[in-house]
C-alpha positions as a Markdown table, in Angstrom:
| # | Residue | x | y | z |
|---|---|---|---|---|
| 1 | Unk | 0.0 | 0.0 | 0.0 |
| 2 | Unk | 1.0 | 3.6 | -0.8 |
| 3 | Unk | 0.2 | 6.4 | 0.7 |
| 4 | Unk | -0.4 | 10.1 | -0.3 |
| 5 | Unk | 0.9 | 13.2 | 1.8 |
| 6 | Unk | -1.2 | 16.0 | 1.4 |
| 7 | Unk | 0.0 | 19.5 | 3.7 |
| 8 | Unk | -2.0 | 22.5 | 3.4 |
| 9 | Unk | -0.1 | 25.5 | 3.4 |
| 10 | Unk | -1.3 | 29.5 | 4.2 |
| 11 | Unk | 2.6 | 31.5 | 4.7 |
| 12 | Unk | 3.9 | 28.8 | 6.1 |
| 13 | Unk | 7.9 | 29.4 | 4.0 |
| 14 | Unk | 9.7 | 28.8 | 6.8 |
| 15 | Unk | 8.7 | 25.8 | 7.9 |
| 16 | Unk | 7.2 | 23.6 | 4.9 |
| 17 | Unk | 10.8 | 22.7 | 3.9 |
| 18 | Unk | 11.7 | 20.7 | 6.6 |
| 19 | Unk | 8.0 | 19.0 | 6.7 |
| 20 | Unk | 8.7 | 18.2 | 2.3 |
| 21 | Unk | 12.4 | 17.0 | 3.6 |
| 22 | Unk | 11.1 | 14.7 | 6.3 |
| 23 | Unk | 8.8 | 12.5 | 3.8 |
| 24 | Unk | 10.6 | 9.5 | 2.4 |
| 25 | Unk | 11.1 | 9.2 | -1.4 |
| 26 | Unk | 8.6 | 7.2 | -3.6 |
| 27 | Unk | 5.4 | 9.1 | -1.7 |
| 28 | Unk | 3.3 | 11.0 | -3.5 |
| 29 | Unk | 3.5 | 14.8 | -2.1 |
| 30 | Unk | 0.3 | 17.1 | -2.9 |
| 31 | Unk | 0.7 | 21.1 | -1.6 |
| 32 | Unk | -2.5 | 22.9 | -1.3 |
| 33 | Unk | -1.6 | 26.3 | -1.2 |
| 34 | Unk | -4.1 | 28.7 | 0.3 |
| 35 | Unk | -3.3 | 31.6 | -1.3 |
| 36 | Unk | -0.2 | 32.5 | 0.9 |
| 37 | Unk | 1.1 | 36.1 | 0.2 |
| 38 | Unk | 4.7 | 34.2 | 0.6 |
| 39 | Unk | 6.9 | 31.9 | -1.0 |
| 40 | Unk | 5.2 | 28.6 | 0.2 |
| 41 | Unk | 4.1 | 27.3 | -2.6 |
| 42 | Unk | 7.5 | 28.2 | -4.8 |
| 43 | Unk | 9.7 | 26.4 | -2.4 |
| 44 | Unk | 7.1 | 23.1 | -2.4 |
| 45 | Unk | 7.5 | 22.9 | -6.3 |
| 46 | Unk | 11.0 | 23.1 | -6.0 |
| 47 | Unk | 11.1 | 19.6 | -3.5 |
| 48 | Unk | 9.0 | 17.4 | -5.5 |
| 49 | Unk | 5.4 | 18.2 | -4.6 |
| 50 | Unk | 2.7 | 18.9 | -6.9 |
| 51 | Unk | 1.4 | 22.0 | -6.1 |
| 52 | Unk | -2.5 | 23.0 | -6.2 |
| 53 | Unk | -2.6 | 27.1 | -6.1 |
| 54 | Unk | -5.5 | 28.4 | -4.9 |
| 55 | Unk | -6.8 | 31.9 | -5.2 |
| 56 | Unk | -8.3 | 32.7 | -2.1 |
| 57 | Unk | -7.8 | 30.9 | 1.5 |
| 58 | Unk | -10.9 | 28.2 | 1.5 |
| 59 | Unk | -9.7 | 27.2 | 4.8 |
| 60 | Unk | -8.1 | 24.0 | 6.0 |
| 61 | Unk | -10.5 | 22.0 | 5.7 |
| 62 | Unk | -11.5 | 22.6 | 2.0 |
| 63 | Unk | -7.9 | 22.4 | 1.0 |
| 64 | Unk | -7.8 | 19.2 | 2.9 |
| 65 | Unk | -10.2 | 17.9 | 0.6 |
| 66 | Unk | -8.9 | 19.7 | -2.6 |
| 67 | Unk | -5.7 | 17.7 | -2.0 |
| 68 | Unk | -7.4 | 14.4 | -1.3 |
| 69 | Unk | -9.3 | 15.0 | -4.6 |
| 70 | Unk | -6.3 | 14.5 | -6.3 |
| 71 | Unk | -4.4 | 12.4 | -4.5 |
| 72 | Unk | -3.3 | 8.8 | -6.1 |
| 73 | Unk | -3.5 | 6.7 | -3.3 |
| 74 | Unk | -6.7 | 5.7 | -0.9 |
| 75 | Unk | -4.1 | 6.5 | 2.2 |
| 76 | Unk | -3.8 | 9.7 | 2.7 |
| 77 | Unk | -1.7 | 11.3 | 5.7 |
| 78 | Unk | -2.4 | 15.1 | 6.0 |
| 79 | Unk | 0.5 | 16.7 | 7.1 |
| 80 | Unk | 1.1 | 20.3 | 8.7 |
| 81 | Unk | 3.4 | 22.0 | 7.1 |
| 82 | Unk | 5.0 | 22.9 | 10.7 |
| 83 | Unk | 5.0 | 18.7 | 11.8 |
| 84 | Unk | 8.2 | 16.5 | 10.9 |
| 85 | Unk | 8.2 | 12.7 | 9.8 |
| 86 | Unk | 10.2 | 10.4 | 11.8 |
| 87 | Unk | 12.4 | 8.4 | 8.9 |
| 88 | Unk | 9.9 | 4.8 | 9.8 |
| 89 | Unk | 6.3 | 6.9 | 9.8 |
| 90 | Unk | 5.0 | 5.9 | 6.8 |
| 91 | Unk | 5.8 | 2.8 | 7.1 |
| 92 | Unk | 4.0 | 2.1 | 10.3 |
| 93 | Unk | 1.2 | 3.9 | 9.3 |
| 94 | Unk | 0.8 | 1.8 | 6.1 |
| 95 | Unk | 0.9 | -1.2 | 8.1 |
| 96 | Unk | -1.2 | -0.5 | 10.6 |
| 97 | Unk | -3.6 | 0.3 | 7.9 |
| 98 | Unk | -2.9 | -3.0 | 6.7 |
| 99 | Unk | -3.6 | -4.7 | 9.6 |
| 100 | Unk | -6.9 | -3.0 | 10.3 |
| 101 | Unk | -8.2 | -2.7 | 6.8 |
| 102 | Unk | -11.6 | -2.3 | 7.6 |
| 103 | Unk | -10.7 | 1.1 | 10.0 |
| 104 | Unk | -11.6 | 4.2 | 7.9 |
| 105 | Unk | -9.1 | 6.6 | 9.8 |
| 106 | Unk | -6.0 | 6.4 | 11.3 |
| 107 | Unk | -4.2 | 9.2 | 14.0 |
| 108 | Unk | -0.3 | 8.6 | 14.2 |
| 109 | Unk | 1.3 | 10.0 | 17.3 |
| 110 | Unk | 2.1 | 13.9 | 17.6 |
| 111 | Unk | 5.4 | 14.1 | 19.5 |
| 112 | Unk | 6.8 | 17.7 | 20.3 |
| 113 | Unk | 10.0 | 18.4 | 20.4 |
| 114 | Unk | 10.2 | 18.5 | 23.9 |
| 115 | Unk | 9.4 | 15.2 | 24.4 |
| 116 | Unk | 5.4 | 15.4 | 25.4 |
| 117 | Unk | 3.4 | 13.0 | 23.5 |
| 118 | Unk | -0.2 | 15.0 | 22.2 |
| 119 | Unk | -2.2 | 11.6 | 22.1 |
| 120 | Unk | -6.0 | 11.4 | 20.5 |
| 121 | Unk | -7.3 | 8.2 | 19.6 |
| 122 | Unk | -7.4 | 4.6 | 21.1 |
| 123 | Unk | -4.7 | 2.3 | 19.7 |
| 124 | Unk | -1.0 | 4.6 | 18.7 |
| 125 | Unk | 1.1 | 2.5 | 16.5 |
């Protein structure tokens, strides 16, 4: 199973590098650009995404769903352009997906840099 990464972005330049840099190779990368008034959506085309431009800020949300529109894969893992992959992320998400095929969502963990684990959900992976 593959998965799709889909980050909506709104002037988020100095950060959405080091989300792009932090997704392993061979995963399809789709940038939803909410109209930023910076150079988000330049520096995305430039590390392999494809990049939807939009002309107005439709909100997250929308954009979350603009993305998924076009995405290639029936996983998708929306990404904030300030969060950073750990190198074996993907890859535990795809199997747990795997393993639970019949779950329509799936919540990784959210670990800050500091450490504290934000936790939602039931069962992390």
């Amino acid at each position: 199973m593959s998965l799709s990464v889909v980050i909506v972005t709104f002037n988020s330049a100095d950060v959405v590098a080091h989300a792009l840099q932090s997704i392993p190779q061979g995963h399809e990368i789709i940038v939803v650009d909410n109209a930023s008034g910076d150079d988000s959506a330049r520096i995305a085309e430039t590390m392999r995404a494809r990049v939807l431009r939009l002309g107005e800020n439709l909100g997250f949300g929308t954009a979350c769903n603009r993305g998924a529109a076009v995405a290639s894969h029936d996983g998708i893992l929306f990404l904030n352009p300030d969060a950073r992959l750990r190198p074996d992320t993907l890859d535990l998400l795809e199997c747990a997906m795997g393993a639970a095929s019949e779950a329509g969502a799936f919540v990784p963990r959210l670990i800050h840099p500091d450490g504290w684990e934000h936790f939602q959900g039931r069962n992390p992976f």
